[in-house]
N, CA, C and O atoms as a MOPAC input file, in Angstrom:
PM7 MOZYME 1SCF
protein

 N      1.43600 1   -13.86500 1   -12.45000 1
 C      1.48000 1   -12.99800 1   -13.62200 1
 C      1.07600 1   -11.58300 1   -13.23200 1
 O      0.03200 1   -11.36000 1   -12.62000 1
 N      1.85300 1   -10.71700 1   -13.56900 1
 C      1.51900 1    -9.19700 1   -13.12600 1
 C      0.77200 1    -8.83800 1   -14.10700 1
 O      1.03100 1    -9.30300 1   -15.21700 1
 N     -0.73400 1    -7.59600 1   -13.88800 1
 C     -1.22600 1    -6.93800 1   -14.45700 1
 C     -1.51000 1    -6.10400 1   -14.27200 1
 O     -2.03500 1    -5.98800 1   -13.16500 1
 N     -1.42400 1    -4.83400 1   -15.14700 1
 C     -1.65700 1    -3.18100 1   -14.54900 1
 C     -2.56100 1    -3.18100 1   -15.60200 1
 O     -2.43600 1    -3.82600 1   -16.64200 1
 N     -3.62700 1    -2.31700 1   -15.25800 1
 C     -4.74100 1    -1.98500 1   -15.64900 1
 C     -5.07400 1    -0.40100 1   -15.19000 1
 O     -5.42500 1     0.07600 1   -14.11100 1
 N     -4.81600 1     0.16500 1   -16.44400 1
 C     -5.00400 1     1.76100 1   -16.34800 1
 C     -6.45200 1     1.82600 1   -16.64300 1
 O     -6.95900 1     0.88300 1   -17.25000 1
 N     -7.51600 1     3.31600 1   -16.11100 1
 C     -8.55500 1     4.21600 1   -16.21800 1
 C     -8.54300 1     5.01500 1   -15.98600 1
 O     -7.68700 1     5.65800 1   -15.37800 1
 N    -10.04600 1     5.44600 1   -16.61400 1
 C     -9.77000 1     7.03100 1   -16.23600 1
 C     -9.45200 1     8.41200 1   -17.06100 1
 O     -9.47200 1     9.64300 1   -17.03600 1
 N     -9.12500 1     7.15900 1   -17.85600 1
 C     -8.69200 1     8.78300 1   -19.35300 1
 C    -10.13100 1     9.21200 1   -19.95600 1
 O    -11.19400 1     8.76100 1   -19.53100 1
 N     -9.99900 1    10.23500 1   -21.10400 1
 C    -11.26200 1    10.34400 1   -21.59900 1
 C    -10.99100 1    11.73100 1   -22.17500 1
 O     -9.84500 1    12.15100 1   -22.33400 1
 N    -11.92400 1    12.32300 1   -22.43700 1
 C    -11.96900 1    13.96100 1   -23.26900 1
 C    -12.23500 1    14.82200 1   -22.32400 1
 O    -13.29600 1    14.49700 1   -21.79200 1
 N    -11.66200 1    16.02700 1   -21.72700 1
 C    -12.16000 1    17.23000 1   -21.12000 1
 C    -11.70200 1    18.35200 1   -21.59400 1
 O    -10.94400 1    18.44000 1   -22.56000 1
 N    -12.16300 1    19.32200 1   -20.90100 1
 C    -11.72700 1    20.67000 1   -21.47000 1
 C    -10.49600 1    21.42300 1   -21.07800 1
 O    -10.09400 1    21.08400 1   -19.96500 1
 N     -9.99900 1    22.06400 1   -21.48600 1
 C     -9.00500 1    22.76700 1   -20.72400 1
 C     -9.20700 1    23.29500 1   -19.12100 1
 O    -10.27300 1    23.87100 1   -18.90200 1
 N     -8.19700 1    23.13100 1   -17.90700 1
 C     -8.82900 1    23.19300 1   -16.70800 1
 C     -9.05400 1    22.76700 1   -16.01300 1
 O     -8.81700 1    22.91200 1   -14.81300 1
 N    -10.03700 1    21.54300 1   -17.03200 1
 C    -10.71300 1    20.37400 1   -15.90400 1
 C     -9.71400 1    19.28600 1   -15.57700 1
 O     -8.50400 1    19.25300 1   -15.80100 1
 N    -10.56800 1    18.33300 1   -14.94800 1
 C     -9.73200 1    18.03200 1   -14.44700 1
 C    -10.33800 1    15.99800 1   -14.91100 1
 O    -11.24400 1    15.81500 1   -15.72400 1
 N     -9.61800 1    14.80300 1   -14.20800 1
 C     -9.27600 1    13.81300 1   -14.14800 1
 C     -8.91600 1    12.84000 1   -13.47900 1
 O     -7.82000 1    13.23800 1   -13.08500 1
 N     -9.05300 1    11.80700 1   -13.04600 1
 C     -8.13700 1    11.22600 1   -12.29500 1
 C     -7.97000 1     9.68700 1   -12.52200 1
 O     -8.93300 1     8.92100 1   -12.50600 1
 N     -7.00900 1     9.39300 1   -12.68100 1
 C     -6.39200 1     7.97800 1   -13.46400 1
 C     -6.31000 1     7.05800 1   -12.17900 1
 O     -6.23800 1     7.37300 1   -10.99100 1
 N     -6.34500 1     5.78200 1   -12.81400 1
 C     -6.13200 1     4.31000 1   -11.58200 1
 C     -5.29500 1     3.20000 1   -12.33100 1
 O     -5.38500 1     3.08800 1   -13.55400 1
 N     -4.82400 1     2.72900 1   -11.89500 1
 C     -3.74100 1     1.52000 1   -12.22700 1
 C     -4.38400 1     0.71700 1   -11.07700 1
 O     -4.43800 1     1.23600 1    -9.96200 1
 N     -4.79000 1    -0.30800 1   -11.25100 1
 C     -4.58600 1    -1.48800 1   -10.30100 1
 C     -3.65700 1    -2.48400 1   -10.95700 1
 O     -3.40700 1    -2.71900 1   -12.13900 1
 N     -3.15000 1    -3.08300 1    -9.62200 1
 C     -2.23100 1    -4.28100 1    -9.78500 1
 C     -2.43800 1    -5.34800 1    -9.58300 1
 O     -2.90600 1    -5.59800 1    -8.47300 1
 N     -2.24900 1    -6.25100 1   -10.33300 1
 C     -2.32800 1    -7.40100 1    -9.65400 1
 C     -0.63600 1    -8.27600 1    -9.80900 1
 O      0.28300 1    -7.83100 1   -10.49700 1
 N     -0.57200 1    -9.56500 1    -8.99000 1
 C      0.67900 1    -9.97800 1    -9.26900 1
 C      1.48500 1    -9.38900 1    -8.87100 1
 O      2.56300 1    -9.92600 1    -9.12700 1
 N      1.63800 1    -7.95100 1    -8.00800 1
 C      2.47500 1    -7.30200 1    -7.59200 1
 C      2.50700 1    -6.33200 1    -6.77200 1
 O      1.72600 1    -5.38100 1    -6.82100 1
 N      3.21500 1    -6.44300 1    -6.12000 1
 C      2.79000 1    -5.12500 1    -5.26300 1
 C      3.33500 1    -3.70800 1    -5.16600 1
 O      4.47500 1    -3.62800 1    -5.62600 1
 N      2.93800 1    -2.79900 1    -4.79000 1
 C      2.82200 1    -1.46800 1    -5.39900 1
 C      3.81800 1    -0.93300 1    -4.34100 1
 O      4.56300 1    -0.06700 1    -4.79900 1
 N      4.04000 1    -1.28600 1    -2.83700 1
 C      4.15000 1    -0.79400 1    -1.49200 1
 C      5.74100 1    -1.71200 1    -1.62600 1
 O      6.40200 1    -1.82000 1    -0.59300 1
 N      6.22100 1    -2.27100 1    -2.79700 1
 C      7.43300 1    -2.80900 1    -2.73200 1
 C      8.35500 1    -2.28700 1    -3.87900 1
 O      9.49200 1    -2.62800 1    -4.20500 1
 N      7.37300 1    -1.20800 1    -4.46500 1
 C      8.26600 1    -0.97200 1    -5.64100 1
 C      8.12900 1     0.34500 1    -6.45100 1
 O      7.00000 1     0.82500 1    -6.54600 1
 N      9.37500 1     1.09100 1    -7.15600 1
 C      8.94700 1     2.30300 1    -7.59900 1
 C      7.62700 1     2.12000 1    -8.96000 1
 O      7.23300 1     1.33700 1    -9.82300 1
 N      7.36300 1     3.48100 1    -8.35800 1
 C      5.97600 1     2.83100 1    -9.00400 1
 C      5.89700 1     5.00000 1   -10.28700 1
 O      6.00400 1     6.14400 1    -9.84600 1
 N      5.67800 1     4.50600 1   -11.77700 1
 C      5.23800 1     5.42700 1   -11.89900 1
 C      4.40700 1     5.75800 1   -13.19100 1
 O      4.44000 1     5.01200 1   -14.17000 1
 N      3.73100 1     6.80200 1   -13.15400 1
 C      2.97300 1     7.16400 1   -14.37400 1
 C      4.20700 1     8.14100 1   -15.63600 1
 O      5.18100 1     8.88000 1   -15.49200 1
 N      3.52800 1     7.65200 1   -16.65900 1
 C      4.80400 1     8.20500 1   -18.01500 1
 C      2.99700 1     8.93700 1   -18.77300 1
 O      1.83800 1     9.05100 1   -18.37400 1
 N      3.70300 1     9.21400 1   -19.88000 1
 C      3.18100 1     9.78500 1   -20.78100 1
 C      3.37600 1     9.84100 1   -22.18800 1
 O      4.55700 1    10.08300 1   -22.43500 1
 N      2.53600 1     9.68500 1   -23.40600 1
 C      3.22700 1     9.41200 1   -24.39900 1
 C      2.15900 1    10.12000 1   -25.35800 1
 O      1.05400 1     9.66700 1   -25.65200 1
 N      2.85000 1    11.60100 1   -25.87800 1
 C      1.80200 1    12.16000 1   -26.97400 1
 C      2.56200 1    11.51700 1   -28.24000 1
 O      3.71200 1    11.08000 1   -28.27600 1
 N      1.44100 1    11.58800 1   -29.44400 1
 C      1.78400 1    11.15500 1   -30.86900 1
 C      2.77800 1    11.96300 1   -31.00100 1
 O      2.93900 1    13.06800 1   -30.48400 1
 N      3.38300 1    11.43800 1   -31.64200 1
 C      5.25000 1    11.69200 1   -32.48900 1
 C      6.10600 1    11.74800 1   -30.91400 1
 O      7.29700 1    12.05400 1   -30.97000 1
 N      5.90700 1    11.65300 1   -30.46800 1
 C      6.32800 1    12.10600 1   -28.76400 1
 C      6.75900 1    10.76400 1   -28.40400 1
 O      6.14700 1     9.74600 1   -28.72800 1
 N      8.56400 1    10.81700 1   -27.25800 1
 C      8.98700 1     9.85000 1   -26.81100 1
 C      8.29600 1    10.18000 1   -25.07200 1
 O      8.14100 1    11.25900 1   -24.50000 1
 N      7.97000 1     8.63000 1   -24.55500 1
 C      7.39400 1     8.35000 1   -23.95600 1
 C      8.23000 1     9.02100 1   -22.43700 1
 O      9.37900 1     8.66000 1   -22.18300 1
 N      7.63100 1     9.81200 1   -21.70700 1
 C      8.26900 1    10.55900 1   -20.54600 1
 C      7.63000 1    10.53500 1   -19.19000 1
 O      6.43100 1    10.81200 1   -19.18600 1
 N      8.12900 1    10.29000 1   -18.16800 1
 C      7.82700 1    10.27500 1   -16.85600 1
 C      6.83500 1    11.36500 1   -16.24100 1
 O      7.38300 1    12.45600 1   -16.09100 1
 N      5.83700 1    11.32300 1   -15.95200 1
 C      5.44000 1    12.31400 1   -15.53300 1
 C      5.27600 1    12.44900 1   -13.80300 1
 O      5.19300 1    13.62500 1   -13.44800 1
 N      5.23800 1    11.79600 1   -13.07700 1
 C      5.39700 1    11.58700 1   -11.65300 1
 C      5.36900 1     9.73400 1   -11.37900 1
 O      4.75300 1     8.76800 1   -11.83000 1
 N      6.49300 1    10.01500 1   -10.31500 1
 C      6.12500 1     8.64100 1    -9.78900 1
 C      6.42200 1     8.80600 1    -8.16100 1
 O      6.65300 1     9.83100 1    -7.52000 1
 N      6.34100 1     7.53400 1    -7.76300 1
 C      6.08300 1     7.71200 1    -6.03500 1
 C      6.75200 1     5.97400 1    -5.74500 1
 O      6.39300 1     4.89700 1    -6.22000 1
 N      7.71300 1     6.28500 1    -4.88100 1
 C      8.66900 1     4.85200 1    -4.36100 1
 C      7.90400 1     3.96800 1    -3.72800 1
 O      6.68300 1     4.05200 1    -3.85900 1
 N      8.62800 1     2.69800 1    -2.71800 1
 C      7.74800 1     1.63200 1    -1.85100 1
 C      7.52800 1     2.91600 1    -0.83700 1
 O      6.39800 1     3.21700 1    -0.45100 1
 N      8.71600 1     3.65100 1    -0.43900 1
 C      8.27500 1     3.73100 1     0.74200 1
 C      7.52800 1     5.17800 1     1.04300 1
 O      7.35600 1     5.84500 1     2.06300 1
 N      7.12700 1     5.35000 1    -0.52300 1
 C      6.12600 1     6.71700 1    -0.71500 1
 C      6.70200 1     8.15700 1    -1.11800 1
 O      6.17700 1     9.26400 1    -1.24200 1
 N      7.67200 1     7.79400 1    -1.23200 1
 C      8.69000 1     9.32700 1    -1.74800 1
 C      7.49400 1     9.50200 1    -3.23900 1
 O      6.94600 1     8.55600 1    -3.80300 1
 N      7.32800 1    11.13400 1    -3.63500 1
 C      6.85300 1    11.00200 1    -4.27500 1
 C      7.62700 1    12.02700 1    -5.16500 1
 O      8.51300 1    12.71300 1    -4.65600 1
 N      7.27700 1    12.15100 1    -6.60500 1
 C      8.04200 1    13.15000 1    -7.12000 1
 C      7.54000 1    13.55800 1    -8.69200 1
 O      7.04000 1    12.67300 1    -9.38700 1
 N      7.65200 1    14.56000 1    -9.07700 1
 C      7.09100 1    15.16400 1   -10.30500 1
 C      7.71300 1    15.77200 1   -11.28900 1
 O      8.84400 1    16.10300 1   -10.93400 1
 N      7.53900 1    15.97400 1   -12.04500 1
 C      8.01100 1    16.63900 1   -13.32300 1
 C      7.94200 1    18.19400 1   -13.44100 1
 O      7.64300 1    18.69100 1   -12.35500 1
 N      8.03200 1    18.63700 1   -13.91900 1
 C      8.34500 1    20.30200 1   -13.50000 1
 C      7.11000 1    20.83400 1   -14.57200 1
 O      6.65900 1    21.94600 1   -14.29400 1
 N      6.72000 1    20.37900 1   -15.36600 1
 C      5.53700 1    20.54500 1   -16.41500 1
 C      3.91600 1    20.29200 1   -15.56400 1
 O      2.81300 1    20.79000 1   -15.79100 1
 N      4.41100 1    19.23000 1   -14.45400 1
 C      3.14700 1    18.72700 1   -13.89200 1
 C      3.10100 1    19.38100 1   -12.52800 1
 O      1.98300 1    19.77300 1   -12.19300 1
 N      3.99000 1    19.55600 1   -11.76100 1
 C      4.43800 1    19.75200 1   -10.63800 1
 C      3.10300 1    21.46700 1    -9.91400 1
 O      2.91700 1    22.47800 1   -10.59100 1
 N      2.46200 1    21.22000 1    -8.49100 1
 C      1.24700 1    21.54200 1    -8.76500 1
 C      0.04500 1    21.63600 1    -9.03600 1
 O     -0.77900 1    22.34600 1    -8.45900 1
 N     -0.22300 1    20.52600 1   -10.42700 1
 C     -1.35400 1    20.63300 1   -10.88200 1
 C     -2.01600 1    19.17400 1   -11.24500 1
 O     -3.16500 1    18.92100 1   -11.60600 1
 N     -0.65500 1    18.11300 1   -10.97600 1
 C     -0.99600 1    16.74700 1   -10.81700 1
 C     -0.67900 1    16.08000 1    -9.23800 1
 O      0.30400 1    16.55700 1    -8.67000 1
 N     -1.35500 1    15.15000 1    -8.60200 1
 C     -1.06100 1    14.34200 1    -7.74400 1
 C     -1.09900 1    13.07500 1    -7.53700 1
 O     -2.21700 1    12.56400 1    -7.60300 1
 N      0.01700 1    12.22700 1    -7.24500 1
 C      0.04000 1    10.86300 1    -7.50000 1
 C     -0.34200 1    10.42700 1    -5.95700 1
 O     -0.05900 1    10.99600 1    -4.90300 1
 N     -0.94800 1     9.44100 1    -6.15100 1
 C     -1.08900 1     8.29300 1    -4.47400 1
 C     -1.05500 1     7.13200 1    -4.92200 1
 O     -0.45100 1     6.89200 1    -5.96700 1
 N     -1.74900 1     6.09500 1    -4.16200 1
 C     -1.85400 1     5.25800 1    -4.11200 1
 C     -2.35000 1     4.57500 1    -2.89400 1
 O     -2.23300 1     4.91700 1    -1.71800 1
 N     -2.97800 1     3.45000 1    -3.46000 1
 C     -4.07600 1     2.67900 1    -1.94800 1
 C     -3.54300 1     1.46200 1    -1.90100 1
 O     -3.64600 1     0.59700 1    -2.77000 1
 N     -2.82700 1     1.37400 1    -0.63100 1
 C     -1.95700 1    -0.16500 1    -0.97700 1
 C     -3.07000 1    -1.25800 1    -0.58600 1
 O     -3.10600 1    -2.44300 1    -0.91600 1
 N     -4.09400 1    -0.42200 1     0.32300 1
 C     -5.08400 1    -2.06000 1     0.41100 1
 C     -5.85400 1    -2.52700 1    -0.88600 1
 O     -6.38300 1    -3.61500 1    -1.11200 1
 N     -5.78600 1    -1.66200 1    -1.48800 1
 C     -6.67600 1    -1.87200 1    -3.06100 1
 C     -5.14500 1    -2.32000 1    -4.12600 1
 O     -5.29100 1    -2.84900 1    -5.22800 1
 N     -4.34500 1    -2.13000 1    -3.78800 1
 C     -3.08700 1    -2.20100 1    -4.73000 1
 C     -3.11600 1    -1.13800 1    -5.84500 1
 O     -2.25100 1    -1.43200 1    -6.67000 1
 N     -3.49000 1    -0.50300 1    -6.03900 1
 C     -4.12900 1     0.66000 1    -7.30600 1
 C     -3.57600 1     2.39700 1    -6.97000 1
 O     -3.91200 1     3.22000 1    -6.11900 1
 N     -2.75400 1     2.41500 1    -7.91100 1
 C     -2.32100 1     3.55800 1    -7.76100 1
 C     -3.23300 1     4.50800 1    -8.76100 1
 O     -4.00100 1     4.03000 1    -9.59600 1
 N     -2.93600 1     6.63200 1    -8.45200 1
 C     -4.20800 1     7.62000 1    -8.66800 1
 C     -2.84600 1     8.61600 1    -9.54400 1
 O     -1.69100 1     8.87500 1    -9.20400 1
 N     -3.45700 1     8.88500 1   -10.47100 1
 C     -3.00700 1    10.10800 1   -10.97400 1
 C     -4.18300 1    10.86700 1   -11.00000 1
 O     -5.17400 1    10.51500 1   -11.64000 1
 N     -4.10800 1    12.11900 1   -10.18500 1
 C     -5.19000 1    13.12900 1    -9.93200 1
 C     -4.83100 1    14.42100 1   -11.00800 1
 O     -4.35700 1    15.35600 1   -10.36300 1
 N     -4.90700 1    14.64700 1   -12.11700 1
 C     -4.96700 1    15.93900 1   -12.70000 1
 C     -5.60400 1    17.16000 1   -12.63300 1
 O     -6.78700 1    17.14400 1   -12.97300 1
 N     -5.20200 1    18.06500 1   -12.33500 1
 C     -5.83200 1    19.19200 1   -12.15400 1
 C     -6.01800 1    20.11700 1   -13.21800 1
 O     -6.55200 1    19.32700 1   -13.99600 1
 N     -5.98200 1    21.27300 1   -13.89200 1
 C     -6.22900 1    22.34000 1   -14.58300 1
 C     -5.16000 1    21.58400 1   -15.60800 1
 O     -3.95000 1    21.58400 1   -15.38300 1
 N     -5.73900 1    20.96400 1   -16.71900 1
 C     -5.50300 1    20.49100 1   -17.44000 1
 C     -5.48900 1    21.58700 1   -18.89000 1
 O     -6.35900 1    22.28900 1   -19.40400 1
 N     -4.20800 1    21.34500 1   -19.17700 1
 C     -4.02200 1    21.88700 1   -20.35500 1
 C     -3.91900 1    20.78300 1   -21.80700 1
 O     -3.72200 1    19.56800 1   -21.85800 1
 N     -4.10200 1    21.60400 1   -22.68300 1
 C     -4.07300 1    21.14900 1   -24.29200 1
 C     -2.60200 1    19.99300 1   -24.68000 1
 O     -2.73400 1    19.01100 1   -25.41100 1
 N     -1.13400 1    20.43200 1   -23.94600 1
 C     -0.38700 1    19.54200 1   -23.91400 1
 C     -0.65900 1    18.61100 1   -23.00400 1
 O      0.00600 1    17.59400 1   -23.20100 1
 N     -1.58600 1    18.53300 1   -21.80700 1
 C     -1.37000 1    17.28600 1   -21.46100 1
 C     -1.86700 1    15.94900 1   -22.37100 1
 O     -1.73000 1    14.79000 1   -21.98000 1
 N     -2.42000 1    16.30800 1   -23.55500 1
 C     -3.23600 1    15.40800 1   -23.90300 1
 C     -1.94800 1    14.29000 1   -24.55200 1
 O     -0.97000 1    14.62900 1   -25.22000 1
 N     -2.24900 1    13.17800 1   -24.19900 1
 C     -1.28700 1    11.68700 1   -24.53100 1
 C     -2.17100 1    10.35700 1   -23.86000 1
 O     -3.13500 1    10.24800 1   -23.10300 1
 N     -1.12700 1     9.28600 1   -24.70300 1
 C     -1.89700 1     7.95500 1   -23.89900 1
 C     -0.94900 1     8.01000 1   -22.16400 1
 O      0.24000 1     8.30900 1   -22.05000 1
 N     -1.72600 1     7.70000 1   -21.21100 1
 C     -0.98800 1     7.93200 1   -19.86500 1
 C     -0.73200 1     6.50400 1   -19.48100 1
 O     -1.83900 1     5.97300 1   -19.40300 1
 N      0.25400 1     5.59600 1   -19.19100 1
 C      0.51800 1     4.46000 1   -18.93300 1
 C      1.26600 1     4.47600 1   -17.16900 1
 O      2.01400 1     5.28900 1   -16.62500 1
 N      0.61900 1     3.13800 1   -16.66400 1
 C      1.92700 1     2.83600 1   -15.21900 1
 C      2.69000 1     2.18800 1   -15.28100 1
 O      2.66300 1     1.41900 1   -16.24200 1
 N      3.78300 1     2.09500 1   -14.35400 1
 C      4.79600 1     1.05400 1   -15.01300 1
 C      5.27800 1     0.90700 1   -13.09700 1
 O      5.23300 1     1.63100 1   -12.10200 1
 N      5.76400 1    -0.64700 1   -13.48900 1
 C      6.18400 1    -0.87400 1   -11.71400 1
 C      7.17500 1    -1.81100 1   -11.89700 1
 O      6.64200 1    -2.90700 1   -12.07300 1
 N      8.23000 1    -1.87100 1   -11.93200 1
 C      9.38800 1    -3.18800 1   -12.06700 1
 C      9.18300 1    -3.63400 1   -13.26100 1
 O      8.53400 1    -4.67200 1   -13.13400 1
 N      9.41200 1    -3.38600 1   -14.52500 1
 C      9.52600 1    -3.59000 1   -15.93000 1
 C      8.18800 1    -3.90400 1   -16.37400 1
 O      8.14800 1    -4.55700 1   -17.41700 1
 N      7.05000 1    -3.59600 1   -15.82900 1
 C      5.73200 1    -3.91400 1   -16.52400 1
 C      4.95400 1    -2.83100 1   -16.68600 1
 O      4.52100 1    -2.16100 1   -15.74800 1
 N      4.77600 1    -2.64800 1   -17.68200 1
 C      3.89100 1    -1.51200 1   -18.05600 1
 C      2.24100 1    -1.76100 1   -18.26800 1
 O      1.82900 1    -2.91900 1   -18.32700 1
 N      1.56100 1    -0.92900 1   -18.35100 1
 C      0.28600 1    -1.09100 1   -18.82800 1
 C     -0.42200 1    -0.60400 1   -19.86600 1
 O     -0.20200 1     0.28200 1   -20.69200 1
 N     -1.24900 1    -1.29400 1   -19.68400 1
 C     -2.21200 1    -1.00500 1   -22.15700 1
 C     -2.15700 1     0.60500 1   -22.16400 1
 O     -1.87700 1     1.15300 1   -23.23000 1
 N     -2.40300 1     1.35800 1   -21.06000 1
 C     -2.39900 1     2.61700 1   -21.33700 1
 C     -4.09200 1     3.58100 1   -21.33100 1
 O     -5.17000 1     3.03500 1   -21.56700 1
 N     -3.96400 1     4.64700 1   -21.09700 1
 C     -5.55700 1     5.26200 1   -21.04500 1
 C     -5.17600 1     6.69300 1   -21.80400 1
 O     -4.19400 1     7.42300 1   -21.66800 1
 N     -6.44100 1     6.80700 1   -22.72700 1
 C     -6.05100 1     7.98100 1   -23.42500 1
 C     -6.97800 1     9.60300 1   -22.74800 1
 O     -8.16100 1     9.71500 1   -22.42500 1
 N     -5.90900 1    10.60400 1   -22.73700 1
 C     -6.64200 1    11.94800 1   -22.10000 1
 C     -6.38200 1    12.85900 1   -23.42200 1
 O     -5.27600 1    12.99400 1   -23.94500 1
 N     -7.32700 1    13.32900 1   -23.77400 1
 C     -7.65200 1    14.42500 1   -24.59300 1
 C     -7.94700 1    15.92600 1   -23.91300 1
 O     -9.06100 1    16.16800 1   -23.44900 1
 N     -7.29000 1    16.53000 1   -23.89700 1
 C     -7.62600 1    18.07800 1   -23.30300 1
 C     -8.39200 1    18.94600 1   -24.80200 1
 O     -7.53500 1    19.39000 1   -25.56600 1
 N     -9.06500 1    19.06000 1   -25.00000 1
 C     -9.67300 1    19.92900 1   -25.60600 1
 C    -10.75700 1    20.69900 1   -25.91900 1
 O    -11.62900 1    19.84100 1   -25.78600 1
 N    -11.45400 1    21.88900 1   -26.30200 1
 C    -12.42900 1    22.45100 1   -26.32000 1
 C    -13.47600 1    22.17600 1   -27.60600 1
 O    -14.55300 1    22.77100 1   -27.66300 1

């Protein structure tokens, strides 16, 4: 049974910064595109970077810069690193790896 398990979200200020974890279980991360989405209220749910098996990584043009994705294949747990976080980033941030998604972690940017 696969399980992704997002952290890491929470309230900061504009600027600051974040950094999200997905662990996996049931699956592995180093076999499959692997990526973080995003989903603000009234808002359809959108890709914000993801990173392949064999590590290609790639970003969104909104994030591009100021977010960085990895991942630790001995831990199975992939990182969304946010940087200078703005007021739109705020949404629930979910991973998704071969049709499974996860409960999701909520980031609030605000002052």
């Amino acid at each position: 049974q696969v399980q992704l398990v997002e952290s890491g979200g929470g309230l900061v200020q504009p600027g600051g910064s974040l950094r999200l974890s997905c662990a996996a279980s049931g699956i592995s991360f180093s076999r499959y595109f692997m990526g973080w989405y995003r989903q603000a209220p009234g808002k359809q749910r959108e890709l914000v970077a993801s990173i392949s098996g064999p590590g290609t990584v790639y970003y969104t043009e909104f994030v591009r810069g100021r977010f960085t994705i990895s991942r630790d294949d001995a831990k199975n747990t992939a990182y969304l690193q946010m940087n200078s976080l703005e007021r739109e980033d705020t949404a629930g941030y979910y991973c998704f790896v071969y049709r499974h998604w996860g409960q999701g972690t909520k980031v609030t940017v605000s002052s």
